[in-house]
NUKE-66561 format. One record per atom (N, C-alpha, C): x, y, z; residue in three letters. Coordinates in pm, whole numbers, plus 50000, padded with zeros to 5 digits. Each point is the difference from the previous one (the first is absolute). Layout:
REM NUKE-66561
XYZALA...
END
This chain:
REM NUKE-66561
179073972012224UNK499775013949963UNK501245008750026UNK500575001850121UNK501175006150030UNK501564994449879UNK499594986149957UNK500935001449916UNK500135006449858UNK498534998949956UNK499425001049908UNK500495016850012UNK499735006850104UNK500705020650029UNK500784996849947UNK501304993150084UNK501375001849987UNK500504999549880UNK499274988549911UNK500435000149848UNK500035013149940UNK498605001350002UNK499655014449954UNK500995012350035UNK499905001850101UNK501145013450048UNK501384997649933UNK499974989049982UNK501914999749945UNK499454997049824UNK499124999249939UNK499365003949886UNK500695013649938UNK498795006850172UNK500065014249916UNK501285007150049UNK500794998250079UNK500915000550040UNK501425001149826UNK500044983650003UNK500745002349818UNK498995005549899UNK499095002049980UNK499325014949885UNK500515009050021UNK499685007850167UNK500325017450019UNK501824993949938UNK500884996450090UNK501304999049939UNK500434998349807UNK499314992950013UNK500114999349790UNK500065008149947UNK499015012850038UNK499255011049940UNK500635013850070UNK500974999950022UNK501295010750098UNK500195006149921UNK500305015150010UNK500825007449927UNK500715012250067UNK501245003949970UNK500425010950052UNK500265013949943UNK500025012850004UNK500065005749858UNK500015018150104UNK500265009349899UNK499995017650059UNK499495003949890UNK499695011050003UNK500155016049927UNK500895008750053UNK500655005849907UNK500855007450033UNK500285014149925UNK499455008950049UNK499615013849985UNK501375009649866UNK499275001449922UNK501265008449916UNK500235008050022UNK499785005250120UNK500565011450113UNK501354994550025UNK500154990050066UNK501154995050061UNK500884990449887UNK500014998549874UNK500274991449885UNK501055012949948UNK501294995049959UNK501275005949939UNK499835012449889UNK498644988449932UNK499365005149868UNK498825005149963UNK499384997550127UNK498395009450022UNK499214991149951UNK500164987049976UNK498704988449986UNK499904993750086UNK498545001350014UNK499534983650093UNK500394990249968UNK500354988550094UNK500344985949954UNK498684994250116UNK499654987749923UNK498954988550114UNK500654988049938UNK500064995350132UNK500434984849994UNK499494991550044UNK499844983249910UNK499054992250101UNK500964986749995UNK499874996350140UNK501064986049965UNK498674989449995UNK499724993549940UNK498864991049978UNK500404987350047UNK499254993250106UNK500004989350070UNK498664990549950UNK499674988949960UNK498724992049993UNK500624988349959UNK498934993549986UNK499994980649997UNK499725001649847UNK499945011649912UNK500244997949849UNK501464999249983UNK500774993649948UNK501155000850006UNK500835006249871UNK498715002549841UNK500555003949917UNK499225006649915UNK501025012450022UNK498865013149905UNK500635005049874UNK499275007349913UNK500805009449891UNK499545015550004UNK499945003849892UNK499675012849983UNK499065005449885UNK499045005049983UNK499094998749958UNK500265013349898UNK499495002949869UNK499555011049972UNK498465002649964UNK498925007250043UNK498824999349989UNK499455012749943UNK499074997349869UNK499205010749951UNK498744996349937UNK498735000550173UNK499124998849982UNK499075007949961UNK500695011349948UNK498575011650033UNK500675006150119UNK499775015050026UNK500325005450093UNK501815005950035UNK500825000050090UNK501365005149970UNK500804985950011UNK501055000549916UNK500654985749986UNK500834997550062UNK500584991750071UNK500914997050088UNK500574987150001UNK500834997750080UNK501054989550033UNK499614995350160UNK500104986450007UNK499564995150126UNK501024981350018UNK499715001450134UNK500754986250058UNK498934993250029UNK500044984949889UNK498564993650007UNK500544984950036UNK499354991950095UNK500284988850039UNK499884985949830UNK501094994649972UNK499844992249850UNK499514986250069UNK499204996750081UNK499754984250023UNK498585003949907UNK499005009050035UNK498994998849953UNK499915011649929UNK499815000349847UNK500135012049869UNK498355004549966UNK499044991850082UNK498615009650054UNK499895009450078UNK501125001250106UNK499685007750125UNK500605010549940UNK499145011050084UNK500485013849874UNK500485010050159UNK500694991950076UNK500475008550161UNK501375002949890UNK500095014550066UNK501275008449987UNK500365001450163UNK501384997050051UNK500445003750130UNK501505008449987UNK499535010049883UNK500515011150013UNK500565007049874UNK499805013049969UNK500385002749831UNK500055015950014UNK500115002949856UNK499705015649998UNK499435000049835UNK499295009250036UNK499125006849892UNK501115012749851UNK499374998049890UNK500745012949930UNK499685013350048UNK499404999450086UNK499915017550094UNK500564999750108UNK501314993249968UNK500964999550175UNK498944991450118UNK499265003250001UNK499194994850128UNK499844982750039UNK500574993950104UNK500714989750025UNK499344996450140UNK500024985750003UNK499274993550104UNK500724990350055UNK499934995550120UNK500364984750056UNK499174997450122UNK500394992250096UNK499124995850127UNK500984990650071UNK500155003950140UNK499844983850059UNK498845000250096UNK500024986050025UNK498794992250056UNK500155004350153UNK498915004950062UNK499975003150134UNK498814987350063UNK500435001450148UNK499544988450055UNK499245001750116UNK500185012550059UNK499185006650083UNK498795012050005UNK499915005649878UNK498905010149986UNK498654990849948UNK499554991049939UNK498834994250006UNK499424999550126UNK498245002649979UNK499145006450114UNK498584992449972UNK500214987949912UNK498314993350015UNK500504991049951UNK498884986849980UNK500474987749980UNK499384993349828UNK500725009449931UNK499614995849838UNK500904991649964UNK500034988049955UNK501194994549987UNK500204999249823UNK499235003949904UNK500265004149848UNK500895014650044UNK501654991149952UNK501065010949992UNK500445003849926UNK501365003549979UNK501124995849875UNK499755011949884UNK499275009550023UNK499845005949885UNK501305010249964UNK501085005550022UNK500685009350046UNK500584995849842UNK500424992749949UNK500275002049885UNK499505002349896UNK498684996250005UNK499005007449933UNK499315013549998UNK499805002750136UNK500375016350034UNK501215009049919UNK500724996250008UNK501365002649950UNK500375001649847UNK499534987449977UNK499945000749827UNK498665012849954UNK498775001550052UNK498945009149972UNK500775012949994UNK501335003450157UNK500325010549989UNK500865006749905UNK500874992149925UNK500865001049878UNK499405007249942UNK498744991649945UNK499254998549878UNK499435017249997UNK499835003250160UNK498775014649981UNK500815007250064UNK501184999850069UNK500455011750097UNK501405007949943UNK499785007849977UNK501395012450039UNK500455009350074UNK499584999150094UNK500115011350138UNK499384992050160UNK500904997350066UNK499714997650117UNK498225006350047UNK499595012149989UNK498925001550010UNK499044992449929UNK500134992749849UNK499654988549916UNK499294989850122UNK501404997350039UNK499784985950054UNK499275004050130UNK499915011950041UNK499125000450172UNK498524999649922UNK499955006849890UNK498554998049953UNK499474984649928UNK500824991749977UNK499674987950020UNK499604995450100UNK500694999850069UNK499824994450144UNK498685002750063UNK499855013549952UNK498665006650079UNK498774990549925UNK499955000549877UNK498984997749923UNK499864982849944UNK500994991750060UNK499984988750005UNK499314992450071UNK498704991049928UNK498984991550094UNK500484995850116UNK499425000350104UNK500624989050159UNK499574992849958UNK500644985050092UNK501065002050058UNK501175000449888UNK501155004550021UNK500725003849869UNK500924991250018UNK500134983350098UNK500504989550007UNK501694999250000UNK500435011950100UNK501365002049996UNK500384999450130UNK501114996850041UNK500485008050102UNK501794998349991UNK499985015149968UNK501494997449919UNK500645015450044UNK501435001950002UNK500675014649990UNK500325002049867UNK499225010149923UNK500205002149854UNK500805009949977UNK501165004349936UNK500935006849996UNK499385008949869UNK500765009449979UNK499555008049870UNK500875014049962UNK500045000249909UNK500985014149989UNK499515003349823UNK499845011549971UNK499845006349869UNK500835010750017UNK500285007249815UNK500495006449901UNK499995012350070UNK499175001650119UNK499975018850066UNK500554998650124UNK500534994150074UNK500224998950114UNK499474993750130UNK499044995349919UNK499154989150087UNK500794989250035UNK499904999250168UNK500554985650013UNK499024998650148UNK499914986649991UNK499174997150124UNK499584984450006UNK499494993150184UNK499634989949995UNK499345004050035UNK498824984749967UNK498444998750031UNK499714989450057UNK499895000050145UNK499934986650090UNK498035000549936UNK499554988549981UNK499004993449965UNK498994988850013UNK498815003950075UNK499904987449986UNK498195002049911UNK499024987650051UNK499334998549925UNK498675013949972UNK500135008450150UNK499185012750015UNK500465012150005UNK501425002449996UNK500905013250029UNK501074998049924UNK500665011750032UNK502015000849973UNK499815012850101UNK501294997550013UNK501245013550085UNK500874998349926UNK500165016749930UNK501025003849946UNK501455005550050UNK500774996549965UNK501565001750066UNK500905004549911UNK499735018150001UNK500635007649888UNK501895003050042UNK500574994549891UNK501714997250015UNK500325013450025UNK499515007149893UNK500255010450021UNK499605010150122UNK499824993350104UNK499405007450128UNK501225004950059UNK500575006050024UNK501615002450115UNK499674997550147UNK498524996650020UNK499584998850175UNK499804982949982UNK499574993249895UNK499914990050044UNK500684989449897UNK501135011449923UNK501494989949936UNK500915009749991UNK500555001150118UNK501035008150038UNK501085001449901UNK500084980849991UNK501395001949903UNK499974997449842UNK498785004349964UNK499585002349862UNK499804985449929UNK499594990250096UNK499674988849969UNK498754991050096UNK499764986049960UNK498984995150105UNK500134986449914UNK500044986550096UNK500174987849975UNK498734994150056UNK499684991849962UNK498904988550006UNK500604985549970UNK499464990550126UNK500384985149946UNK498374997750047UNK499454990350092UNK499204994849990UNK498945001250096UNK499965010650052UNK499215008550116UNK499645014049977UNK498875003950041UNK499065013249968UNK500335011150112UNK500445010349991UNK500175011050161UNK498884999850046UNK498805001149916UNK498525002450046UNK499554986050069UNK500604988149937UNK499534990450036UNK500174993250159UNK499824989450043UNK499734996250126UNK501564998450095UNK500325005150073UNK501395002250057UNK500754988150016UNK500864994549921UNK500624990850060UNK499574984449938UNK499425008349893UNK499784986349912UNK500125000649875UNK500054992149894UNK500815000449892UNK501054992949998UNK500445000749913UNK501204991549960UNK501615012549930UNK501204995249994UNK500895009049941UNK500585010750069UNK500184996950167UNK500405011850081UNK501554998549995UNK500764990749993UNK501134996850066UNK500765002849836UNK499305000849854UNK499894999449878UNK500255022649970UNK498955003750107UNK499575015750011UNK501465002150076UNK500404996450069UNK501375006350079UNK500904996949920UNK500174989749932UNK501405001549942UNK499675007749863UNK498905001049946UNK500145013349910UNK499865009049991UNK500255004450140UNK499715013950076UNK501675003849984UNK500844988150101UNK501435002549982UNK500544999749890UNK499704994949908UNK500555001349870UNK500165012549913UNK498325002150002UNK500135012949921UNK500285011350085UNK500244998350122UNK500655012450088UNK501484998249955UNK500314991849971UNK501594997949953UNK500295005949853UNK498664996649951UNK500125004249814UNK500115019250040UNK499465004450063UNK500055011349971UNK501375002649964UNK500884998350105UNK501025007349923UNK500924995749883UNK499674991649943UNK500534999849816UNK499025007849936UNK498304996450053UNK499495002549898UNK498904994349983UNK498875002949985UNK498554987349937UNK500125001149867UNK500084987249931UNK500514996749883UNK499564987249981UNK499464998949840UNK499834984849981UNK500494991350039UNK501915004649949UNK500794988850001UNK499984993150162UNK500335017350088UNK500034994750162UNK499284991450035UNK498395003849977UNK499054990950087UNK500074983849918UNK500024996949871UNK500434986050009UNK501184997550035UNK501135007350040UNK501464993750084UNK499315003850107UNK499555005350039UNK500285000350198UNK498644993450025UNK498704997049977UNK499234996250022UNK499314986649942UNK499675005349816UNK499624985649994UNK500834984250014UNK500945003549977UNK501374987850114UNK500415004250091UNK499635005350063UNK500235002050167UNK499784986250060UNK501144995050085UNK499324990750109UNK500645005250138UNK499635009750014UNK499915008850146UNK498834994050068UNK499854995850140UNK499304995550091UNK500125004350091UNK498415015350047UNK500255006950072UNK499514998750193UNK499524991049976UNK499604989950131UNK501584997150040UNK500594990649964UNK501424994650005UNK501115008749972UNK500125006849945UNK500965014749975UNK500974990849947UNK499414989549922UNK501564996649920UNK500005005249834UNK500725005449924UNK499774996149858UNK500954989149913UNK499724991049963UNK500774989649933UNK500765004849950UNK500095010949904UNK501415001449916UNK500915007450090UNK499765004150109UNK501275001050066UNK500634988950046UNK501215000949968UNK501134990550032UNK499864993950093UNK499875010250101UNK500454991450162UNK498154995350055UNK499575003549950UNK498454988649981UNK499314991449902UNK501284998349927UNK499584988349849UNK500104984050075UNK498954995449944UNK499684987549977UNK501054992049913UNK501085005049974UNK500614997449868UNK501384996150128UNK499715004850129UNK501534995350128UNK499524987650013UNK498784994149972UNK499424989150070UNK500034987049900UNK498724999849957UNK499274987449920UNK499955011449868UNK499725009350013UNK499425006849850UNK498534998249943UNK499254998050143UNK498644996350005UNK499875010950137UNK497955003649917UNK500135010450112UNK497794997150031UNK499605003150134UNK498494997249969UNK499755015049990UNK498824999149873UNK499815008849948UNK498435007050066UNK500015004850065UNK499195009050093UNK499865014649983UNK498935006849972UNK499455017549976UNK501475006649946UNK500394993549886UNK500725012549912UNK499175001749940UNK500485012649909UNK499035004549877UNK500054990349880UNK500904996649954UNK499804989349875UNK499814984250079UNK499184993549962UNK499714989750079UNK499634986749886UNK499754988450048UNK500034987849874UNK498705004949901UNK499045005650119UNK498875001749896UNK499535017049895UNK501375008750011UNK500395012249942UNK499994993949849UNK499475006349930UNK499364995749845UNK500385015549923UNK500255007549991UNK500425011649984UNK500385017650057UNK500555007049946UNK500305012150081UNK499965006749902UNK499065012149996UNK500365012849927UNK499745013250025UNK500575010249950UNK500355008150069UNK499125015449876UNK499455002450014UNK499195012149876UNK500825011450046UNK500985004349895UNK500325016850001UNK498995005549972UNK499435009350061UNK498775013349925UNK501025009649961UNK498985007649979UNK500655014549935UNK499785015450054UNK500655010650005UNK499865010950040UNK498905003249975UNK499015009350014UNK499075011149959UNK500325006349844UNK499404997649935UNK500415008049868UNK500644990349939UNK500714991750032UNK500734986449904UNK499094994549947UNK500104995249868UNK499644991049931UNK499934988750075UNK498514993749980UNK500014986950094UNK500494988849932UNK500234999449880UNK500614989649916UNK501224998450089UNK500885008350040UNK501484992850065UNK499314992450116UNK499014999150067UNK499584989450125UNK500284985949964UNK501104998650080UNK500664991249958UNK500324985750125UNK499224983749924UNK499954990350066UNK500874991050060UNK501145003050079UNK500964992850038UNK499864986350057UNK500004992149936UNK499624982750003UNK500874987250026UNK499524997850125UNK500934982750009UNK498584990050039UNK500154991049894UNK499294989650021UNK500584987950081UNK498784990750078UNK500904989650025UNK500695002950166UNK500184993450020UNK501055000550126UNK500725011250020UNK499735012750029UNK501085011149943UNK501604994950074UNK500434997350132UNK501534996649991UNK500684995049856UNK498864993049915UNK500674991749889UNK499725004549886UNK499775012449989UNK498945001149880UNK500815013449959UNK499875005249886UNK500265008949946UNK499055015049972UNK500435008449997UNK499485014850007UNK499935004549890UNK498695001749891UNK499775009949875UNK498895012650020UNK500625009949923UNK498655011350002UNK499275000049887UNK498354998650006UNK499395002949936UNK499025012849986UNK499344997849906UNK499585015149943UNK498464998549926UNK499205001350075UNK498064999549964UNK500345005249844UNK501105007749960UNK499765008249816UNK500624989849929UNK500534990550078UNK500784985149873UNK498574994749935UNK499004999850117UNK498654991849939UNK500384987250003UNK499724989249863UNK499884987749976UNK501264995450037UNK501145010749933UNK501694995349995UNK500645002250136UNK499124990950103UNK500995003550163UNK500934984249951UNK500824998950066UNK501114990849990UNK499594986950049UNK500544992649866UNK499214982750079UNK500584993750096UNK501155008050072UNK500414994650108UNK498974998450125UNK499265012649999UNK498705002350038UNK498694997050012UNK499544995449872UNK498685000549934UNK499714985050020UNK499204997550017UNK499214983449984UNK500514992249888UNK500674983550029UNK500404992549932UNK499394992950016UNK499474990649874UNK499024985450031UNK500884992150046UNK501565002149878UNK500564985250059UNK500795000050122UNK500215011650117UNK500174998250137UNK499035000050048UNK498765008049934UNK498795001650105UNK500105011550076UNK500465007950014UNK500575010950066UNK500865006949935UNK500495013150060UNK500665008449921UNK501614992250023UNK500825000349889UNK501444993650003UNK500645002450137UNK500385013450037UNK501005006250096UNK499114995850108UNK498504998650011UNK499534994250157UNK500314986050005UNK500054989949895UNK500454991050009UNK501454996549957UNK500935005049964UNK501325001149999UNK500305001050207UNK499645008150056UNK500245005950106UNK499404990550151UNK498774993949962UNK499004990450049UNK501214985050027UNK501114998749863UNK500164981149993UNK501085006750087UNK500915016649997UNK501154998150134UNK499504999550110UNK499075007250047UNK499334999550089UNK499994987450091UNK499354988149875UNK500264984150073UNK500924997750057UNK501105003049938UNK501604995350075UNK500045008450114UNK499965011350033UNK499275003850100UNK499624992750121UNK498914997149940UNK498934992050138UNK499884990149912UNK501174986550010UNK499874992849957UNK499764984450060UNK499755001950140UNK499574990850121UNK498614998450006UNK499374989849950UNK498574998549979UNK498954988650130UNK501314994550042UNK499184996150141UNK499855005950124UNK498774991950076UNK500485010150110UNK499385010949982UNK500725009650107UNK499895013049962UNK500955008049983UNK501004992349839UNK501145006349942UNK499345010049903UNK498695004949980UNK499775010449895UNK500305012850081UNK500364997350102UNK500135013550121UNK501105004350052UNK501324995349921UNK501175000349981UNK500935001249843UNK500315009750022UNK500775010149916UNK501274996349960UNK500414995149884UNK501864996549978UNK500755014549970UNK499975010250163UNK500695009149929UNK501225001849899UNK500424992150039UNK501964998249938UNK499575002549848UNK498364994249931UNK500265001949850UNK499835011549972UNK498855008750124UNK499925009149937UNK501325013850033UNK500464998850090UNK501165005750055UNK501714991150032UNK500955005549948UNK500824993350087UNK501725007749981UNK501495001350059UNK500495003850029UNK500424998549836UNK500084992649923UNK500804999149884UNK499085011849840UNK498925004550101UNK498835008949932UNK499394995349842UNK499874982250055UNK499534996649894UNK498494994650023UNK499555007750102UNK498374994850003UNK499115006349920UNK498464995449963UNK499525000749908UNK499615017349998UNK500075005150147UNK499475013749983UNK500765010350032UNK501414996249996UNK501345005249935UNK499755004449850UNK500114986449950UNK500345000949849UNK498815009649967UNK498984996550027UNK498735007949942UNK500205013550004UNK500405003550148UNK500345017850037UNK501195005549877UNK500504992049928UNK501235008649875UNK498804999649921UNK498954989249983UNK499545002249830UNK499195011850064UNK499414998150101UNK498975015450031UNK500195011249989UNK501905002850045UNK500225010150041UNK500415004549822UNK500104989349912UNK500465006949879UNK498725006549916UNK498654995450024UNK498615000949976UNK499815014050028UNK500225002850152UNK499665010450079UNK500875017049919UNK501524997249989UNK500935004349941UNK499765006549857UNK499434991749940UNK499395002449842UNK498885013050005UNK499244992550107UNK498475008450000UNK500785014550025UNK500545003350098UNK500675009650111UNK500925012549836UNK500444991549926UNK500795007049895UNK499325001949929UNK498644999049957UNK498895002049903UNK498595008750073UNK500434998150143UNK498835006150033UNK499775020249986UNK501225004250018UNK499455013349981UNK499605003949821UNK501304993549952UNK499405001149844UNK498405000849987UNK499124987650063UNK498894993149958UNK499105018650064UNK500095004150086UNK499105011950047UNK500245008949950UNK501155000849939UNK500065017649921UNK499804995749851UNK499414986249923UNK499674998149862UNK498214997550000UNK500064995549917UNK498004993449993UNK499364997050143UNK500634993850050UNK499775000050161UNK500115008650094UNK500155007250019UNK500465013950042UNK498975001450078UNK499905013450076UNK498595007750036UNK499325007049882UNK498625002050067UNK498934996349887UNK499325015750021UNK500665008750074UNK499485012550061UNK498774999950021UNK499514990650126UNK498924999450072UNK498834996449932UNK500184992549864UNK498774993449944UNK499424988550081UNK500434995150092UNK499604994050098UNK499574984049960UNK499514997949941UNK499434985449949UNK500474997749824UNK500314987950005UNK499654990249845UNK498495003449978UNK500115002549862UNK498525001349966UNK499394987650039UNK498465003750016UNK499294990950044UNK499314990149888UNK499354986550029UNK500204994749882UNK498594996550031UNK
END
């Protein structure tokens, strides 16, 4: 019997880990440009997703849908054509009874697309949603008026955690990895994950919160804030040694499957510019596009579901570097990192090269973007919503 525990605990032990995520809101108070940005770095044992466009009835949106199984209709994270935008990570300490039918949070999620445009939307879901509501998750959220906020959750409540509070987000932001404030002290998962993206984006402030920043300084971050080392500094590279490094609570990790980052929009902006900043795949290896809920059908097939990868291209373009990567399969070589490919002094590692094609991506948008608000996109002088459909 006691062995029969032990299995078990180290069971659930690799689930809670699979199912990790790290991610903020970040208040368009404190943003260059007066938009919210939310970010989710997505951690799970799915290893390959695309991007969905959906119009079921109700407001249409764009979502990150797992491609192993093309029944499951979980969204783990999107935005709606009324700006209004969702994600989650998985918390591990606010569950309070013993239901073990879980997992719903992407289905939650996808419902909220479908019906919500205003953060108040989604509290009235919540309210009016049958128990148990089979979650226990930190749900992020931000809409078209200034709504931004998390919703620690579980199967009988939420506590709301308004960004916009100045008493309880001083610095016009608030991060979540894999633990609830409300929840049980000192348990959870993603603390050592919570400090180093505490230091990070205390560092971003002064360039700037910016798409481009938070995938350079964060979603390839391998800052380790337990250890106070970060790999790409020189005089703590793995690259003096073997060029092998064990890969322990960074933010991008073997089982990181994508990163994206939702620009919202001012008050009065047209929610059409809410705009989907996307890396599928392994983000160190993967490449950065913005999408747009008003492309509809025509989002980019770099993106979109392929039969003959099975996945979207760029998650699996990004997935086979990845291998070389963690390309030690005995043992416990999946837990060791070939930094040197992805970094190295001659700046030919894989998330080098990637940072020019990004930064030329980023560059484009940046020279088109004010054009795009003072034409068809523009502000909408407080018409407030896409007609309703």
């Amino acid at each position: 019997m006691k062995k029969l525990f032990l299995i078990f605990a180290c069971l659930c032990i690799i689930l809670q880990y699979s199912e990790a995520c790290t991610s903020i809101i970040i208040s368009g108070k404190v943003t260059p440009d007066g938009r919210p940005l939310m970010w989710k770095h997505r951690d799970t044992d799915e290893p390959y997703n695309h991007i969905v466009y959906v119009d079921e009835g109700g407001y249409r949106f764009l979502g990150l849908a797992n491609s192993n199984n093309k029944q499951d209709d979980a969204i783990w994270t999107g935005s709606n054509e009324t700006g209004f935008s969702i994600m989650n990570t998985a918390s591990f300490n606010l569950k309070d009874d013993d239901i073990e039918e879980m997992d719903q949070e992407g289905a939650l999620m996808r419902k909220a697309l479908r019906t919500c445009k205003t953060i108040s939307d989604f509290e009235h879901l919540l309210d009016t949603l049958p128990r148990p509501l089979r979650v226990e998750a930190n749900f992020g959220v931000i809409d078209a008026f200034g709504g931004a906020a998390y919703y620690e959750t579980n199967n009988e409540r939420y506590y709301k955690k308004d960004v916009n509070d100045p008493v309880l987000a001083p610095d016009g932001y608030i991060i979540y990895t894999n633990f609830s404030f409300e929840g049980r002290k000192d348990e959870g998962l993603g603390y050592i994950r919570y400090e180093s993206a505490r230091k990070i984006f205390k560092e971003m402030e002064k360039e700037g919160f910016t798409p481009r920043n938070i995938f350079r300084e964060a979603s390839c971050s391998f800052y380790n804030s337990l250890l106070d080392i970060d790999l790409k500094n020189e005089n703590e590279s793995p690259n003096r040694h073997s060029g092998w490094f064990v890969e322990q609570d960074f933010i991008p990790r073997s089982e990181s499957s994508a990163s994206i980052v939702i620009q919202g929009v001012k008050p009065g902006m047209n929610a059409e510019l809410t705009t989907i900043w996307t890396a599928l795949g392994y983000p160190p290896t993967s490449a950065v596009l913005p999408l747009w809920v008003k492309m509809g059908t025509a989002q980019p097939a770099l993106t979109s579901y392929d039969s003959v990868c099975g996945t979207a291209p760029l998650c699996l373009y990004a997935s086979k570097l990845k291998e070389d990567v963690y390309s030690i399969h005995k043992g416990n070589g999946r837990k060791y990192l070939h930094w040197q490919l992805l970094w190295n002094n001659e700046k030919t590692g894989y998330m080098q090269k990637l940072a020019s094609i990004n930064d030329e991506t980023f560059d484009v948008f940046t020279s088109k973007q004010a054009e795009w608000e003072k034409k068809r996109l523009g502000h909408i002088n407080d018409k407030r919503t896409l007609p309703e459909r």
